[in-house]
Structure formats: structure tokens, C-alpha cells
C-alpha positions as CSV (number, residue, x, y, z in Angstrom):
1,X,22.0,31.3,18.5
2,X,19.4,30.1,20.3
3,X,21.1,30.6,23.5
4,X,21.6,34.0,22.9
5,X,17.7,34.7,21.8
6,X,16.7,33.3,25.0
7,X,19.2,35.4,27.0
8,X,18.0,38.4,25.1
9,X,14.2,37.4,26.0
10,X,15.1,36.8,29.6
11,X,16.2,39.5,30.1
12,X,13.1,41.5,28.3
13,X,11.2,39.6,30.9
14,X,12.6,40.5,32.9
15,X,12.0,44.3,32.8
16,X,8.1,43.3,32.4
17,X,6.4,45.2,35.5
18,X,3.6,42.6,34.8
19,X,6.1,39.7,35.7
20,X,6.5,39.9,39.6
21,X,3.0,42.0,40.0
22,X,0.9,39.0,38.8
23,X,2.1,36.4,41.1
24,X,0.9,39.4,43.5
25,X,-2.7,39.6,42.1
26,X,-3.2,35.8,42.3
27,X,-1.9,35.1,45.4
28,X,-4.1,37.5,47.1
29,X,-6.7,36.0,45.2
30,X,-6.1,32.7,46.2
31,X,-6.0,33.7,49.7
32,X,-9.4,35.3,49.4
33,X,-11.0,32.2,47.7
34,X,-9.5,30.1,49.4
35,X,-10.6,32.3,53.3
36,X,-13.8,31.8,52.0
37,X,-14.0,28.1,51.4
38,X,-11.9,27.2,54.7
39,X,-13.0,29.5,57.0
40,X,-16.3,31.0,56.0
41,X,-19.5,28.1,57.4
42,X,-21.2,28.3,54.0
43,X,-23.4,25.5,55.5
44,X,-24.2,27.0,58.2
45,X,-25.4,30.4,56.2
46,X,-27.6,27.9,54.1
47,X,-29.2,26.7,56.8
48,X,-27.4,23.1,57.2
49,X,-24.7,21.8,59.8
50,X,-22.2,19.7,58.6
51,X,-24.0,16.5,59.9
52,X,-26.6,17.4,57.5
53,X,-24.3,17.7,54.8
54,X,-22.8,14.5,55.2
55,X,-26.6,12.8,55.6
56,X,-27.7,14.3,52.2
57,X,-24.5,12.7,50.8
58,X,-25.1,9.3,52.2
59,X,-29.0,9.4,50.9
60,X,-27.2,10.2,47.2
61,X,-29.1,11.5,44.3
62,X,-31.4,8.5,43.8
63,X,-34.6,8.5,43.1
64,X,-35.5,6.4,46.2
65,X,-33.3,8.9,48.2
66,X,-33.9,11.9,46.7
67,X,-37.1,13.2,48.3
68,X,-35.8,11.8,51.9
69,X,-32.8,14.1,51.1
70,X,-34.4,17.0,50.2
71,X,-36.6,16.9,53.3
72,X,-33.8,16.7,55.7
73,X,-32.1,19.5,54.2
74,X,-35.7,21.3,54.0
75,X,-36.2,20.6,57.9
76,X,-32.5,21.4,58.1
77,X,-33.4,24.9,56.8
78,X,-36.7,25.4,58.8
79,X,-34.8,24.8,62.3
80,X,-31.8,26.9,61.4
81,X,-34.1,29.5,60.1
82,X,-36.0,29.7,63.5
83,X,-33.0,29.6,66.0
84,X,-31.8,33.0,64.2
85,X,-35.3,34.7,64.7
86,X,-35.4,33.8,68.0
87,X,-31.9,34.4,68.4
88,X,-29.8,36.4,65.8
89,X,-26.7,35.7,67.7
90,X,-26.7,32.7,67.3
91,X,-25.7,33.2,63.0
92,X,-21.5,32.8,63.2
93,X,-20.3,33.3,60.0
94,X,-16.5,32.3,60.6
95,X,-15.7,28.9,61.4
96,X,-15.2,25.7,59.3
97,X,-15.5,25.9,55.7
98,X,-16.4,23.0,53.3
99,X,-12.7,22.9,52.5
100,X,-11.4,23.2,55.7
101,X,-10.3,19.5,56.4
102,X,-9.4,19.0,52.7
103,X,-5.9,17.8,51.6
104,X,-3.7,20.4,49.7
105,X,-4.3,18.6,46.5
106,X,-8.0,19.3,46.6
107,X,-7.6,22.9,47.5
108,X,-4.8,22.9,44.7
109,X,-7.6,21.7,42.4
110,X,-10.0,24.0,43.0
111,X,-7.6,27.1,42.7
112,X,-6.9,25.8,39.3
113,X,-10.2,25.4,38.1
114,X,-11.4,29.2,39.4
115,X,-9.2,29.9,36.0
116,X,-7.9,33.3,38.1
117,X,-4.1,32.2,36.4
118,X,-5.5,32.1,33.1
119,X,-6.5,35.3,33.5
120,X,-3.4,36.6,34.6
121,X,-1.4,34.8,32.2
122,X,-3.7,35.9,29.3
123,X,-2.3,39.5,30.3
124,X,1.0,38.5,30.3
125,X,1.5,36.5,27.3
126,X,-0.5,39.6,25.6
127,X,1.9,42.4,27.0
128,X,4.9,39.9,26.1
129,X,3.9,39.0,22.3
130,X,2.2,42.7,21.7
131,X,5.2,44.3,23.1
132,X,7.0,43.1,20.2
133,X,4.7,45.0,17.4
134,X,3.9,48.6,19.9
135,X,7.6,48.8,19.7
136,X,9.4,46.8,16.6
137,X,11.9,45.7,18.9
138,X,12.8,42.6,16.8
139,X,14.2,45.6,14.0
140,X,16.9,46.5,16.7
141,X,17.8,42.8,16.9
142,X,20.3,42.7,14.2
143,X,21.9,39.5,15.0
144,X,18.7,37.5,14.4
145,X,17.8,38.6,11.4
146,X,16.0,36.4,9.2
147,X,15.3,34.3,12.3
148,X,11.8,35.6,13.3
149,X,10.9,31.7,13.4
150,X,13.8,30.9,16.5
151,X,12.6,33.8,18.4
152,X,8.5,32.8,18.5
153,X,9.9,29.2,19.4
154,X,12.2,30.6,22.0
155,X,9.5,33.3,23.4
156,X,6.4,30.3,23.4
157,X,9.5,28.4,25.4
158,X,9.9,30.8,27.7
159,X,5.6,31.5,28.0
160,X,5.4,27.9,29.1
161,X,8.0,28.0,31.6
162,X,6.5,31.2,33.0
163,X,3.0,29.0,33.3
164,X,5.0,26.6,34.8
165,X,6.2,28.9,37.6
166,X,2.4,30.2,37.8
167,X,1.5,26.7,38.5
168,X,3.9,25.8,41.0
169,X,3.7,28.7,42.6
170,X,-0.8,28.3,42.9
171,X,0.1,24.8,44.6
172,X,2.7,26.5,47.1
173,X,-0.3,29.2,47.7
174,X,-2.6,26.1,48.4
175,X,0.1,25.1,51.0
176,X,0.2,28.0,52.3
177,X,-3.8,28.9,52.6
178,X,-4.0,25.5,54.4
179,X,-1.3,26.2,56.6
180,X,-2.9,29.7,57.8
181,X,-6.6,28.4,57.5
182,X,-7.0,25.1,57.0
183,X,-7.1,22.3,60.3
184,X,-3.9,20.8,58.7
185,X,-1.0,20.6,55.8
186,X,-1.6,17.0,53.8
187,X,0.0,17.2,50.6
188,X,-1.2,13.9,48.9
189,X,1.2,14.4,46.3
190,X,0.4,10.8,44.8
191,X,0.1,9.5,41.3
192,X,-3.2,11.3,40.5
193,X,-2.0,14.6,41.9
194,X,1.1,14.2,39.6
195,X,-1.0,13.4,36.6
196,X,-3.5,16.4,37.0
197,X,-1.0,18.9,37.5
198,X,0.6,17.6,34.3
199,X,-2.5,17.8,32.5
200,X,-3.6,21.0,33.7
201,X,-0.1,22.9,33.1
202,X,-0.2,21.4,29.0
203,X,-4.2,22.9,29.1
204,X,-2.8,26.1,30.2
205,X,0.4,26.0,28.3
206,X,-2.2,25.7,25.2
207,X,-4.4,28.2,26.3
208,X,-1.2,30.6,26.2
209,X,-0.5,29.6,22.9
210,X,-3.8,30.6,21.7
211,X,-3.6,34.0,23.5
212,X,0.3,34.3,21.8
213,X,-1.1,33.5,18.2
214,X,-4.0,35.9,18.0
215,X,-1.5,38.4,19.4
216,X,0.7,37.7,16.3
217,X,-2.0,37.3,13.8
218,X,-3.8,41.0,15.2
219,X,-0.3,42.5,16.1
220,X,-2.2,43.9,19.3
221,X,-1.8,43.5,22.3
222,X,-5.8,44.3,23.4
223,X,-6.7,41.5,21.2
224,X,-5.3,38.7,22.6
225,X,-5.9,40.1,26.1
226,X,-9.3,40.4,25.3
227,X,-9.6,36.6,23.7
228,X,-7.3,35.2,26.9
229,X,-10.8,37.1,29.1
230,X,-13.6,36.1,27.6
231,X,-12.1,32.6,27.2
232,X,-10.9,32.6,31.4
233,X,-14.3,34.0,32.3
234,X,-16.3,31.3,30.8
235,X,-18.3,33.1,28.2
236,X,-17.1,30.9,25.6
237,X,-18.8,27.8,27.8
238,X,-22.0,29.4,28.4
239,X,-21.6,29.7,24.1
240,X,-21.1,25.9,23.7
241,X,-23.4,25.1,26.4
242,X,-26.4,26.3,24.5
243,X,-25.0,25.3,21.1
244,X,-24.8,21.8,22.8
245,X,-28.7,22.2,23.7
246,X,-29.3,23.3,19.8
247,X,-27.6,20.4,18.6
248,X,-29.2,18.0,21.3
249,X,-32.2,18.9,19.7
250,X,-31.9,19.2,16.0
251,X,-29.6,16.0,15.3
252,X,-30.9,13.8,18.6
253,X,-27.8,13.4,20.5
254,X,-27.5,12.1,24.0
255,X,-28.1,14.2,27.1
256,X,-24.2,14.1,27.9
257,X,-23.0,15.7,24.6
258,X,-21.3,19.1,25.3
259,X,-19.0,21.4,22.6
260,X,-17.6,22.9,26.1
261,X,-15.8,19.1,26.9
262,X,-13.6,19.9,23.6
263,X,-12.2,23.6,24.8
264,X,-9.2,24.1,26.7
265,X,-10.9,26.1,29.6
266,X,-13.5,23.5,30.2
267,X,-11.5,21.1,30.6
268,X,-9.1,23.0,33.3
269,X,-11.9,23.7,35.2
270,X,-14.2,20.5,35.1
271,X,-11.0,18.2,35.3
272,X,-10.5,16.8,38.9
273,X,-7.6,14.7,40.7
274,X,-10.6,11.7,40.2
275,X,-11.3,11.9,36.7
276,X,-11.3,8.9,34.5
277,X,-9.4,7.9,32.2
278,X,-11.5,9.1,29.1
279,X,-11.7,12.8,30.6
280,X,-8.0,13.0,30.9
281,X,-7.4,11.2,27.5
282,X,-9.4,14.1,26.2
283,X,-8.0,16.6,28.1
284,X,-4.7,15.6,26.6
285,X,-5.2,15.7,23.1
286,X,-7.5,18.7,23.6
287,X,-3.9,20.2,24.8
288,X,-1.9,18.8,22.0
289,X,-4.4,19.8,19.1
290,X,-4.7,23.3,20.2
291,X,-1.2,24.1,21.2
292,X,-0.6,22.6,17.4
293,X,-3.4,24.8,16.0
294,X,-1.5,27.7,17.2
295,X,1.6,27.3,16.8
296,X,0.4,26.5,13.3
297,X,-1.0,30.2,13.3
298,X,1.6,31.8,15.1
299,X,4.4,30.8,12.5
300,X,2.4,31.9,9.3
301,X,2.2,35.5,11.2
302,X,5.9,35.3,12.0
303,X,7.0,34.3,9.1
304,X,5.0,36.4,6.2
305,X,4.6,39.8,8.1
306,X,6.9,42.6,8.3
307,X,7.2,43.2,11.7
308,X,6.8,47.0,11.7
């Protein structure tokens, strides 16, 4: 039976223009993020060269080195500003990015924590579920009826497998941005690679979950949509940020306490491939809880709603 259900879903998938046009949509933005940090001198448009980059870095962020710092990069400034008055021509906008000698794990990284996939998978899992109530399909599916429960398991299956493809397919974009723009192709596919991209595929995996069971408990397709954007375009941090200042203040709680460190998109997007231990610990059951939450929600929809 359950075979069948996920022959039968397949192949609704399949028909989804949504399916092969997103992959479209982020790869182009990947390319374009991705152009920018490899290829674009962002120093250089600051006011800073490279060697100035890496001095301001060596000085840190100490208080014995912080006002050396910020003086070299202030003299930094003052020189580069002068050599464009005097010459304009001198301002090149193309050449070596702040990512531009990076390995493909980094770059891989910060594609995933621009949240552009959740975006995209936010539409899809909202077409997908709402598509399901617009048109009562699961009425012309005779042979599972009375199994409304197999076919959310089988259709949140098949979600995470499509956010699987979405995540292999960012870190084959990575490959190929630094192929095209970067100086070289290093994969560092080591240990900590393998453990973030794990991490960050159960974050998203939940984060499609959430999207799915707001689609079932609204039966519309706008309204998970909507949820899957405000949550990708970091509204709800800004939200938690300033609730974490509130609570800071009223209940005296340390400078490092932040709501936004227990949501899904936070994590995705502060997580790095050098994270400790404690900030991928969290990350995990972060994933668990709220994939659990949901699938919680979406069952209880399922399972006491007509579906017309």
C-alpha cells in the first residue's frame, strides 16, 4: 500500500511546474550571490586591499588592538579615497572577491545560510500540501480510503527527499560557482563538512514540516507560503532579537541569551562548518522537536478533517 501511495505521489510531483522551475530560480541565484562574493573586490569598494584586511584580522578585536585596527583601516580608507579623486580609473570593481580563494565547503555554507532554498522550498511544500485541499484529489483516491494518515507520512517522505535533492544540488552549484569564478575547486569534504550538511538538511527538513502542517491545519496553500516567507526572510529573528533584548532586561539574563538560537532558521543560517559542539547539539534537537511538533499538528488535521 504504501508503495503504491508513493508511486501515486511521484507521479503528482511530478506534473508540479514548480518542481524543475525552482532548481532554476536558485541556481541563478546562487550564481549571482555567489559572482558577487568571488568576483566583485568588496574590499576594495570599502576602501581596503586585502593586506589590510588580513592586518585588521591579525590586530583581533581586542581592546589593546582595537583602536590600532580601526586606524589602519581608517588610513586605509583615507588613501583609497584620495587615489580615486585624483584618479577615478583607478576604482576596478571586478576582481578578487572575499570568497574567491575559499574552499567549496565554505562557499557551500554560505549559500545555505542566504536561506534562498528555504524560500523555494516553502513554495513548494505549500503548492504540494495545498494542492491537495484546492482540488480534493485525495476523494478520487479510492484505494486509500481511510488511509489519510499513510499518505501525509508518504507525502512528508517524499518533501524531505525533495530537500534533499535541493541540498545536494546548492553544494554541486557551489562547485560549480568556484569552478567558473573562484581561483580553484577544493572540496574539503571532511568530517565537519559531512556533519553540517547533515545538520542543516534535518533544519530544513523541519522547517518543511512546519510549512506542511500549517498548510494542513489552514487547508491553504497562501498560508503556509506565507509562514515558509516571513520565516526564510528573517522577520521572525528580528522578532526574537528584540524579545531577547526585553527579556535581557526585565529578568537580568546574560548578554548572550537569544530566542532566535532556538528557531529553525537561525540556526541554518548562524551554523558554520566550525561550530562547536553545543551549537550543533542545539541545532539537532531544535530539528528533532520541531519536525515532532509538526508532525504532531499535521496528523490531528489529517486525521479529524474532511478533506473537502
Amino acid at each position: 500500500m504504501f508503495a503504491k501511495a508513493m508511486r501515486s505521489e511521484l507521479f503528482r510531483i511530478g506534473k508540479m511546474k514548480c518542481t524543475y522551475i525552482l532548481p532554476v530560480v536558485l541556481a541563478g541565484l546562487i550564481l549571482l550571490t555567489n559572482f558577487i562574493y568571488t568576483r566583485i573586490d568588496l574590499y576594495g569598494l570599502m576602501g581596503y586591499t586585502a593586506m589590510d584586511v588580513e592586518t585588521i584580522q591579525e590586530m583581533g578585536t581586542s581592546a589593546e588592538g582595537f583602536e590600532e585596527s580601526f586606524m589602519t583601516g581608517f588610513r586605509a580608507g583615507l588613501e583609497s579615497s584620495k587615489r580615486m579623486e585624483e584618479d577615478p580609473s583607478s576604482l576596478q570593481i571586478l576582481g578578487e572577491g572575499p570568497f574567491y580563494n575559499q574552499d567549496v565547503a565554505v562557499v557551500f555554507s554560505l549559500d545555505t545560510g542566504s536561506l534562498y532554498s528555504l524560500l523555494l522550498l516553502a513554495i513548494f511544500t505549500g503548492l504540494y500540501i495545498g494542492t491537495v485541499y484546492s482540488t480534493g484529489i485525495d476523494k478520487n483516491l479510492n484505494i486509500f480510503a481511510g488511509k489519510r494518515g499513510l499518505l501525509m507520512r508518504c507525502r512528508l517522505l517524499l518533501i524531505a527527499l525533495y530537500t534533499l535533492f535541493i541540498h545536494l544540488f546548492t553544494w554541486l552549484m557551489a562547485i560549480v560557482s568556484m569552478a567558473l569564478m573562484g581561483s580553484s575547486v577544493r572540496l574539503m569534504a571532511d568530517r565537519s563538512f559531512v556533519l553540517y550538511f547533515i545538520v542543516t538538511w534535518l533544519l530544513t527538513v523541519s522547517f518543511t514540516s512546519i510549512v506542511a502542517s500549517v498548510t494542513h491545519l489552514t487547508r491553504s496553500k497562501a498560508a503556509g507560503i506565507t509562514l515558509g516567507i516571513i520565516l526564510s526572510a528573517g522577520i521572525l529573528s528580528t522578532i526574537m532579537s528584540v524579545a531577547s533584548l526585553i527579556l535581557q532586561k526585565l529578568l537580568s539574563l546574560g548578554d548572550g541569551f537569544n530566542l532566535g538560537n532556538y528557531t529553525v532558521t537561525q540556526n541554518i543560517a548562524s551554523l558554520t562548518l566550525f561550530s562547536d559542539g553545543h551549537t550543533v547539539v542545539r541545532a539537532i534537537v531544535c530539528a528533532i522537536l520541531y519536525f515532532a511538533f509538526s508532525y504532531v499538528l499535521s496528523s490531528i488535521a489529517v486525521k479529524k478533517r474532511d478533506i473537502a
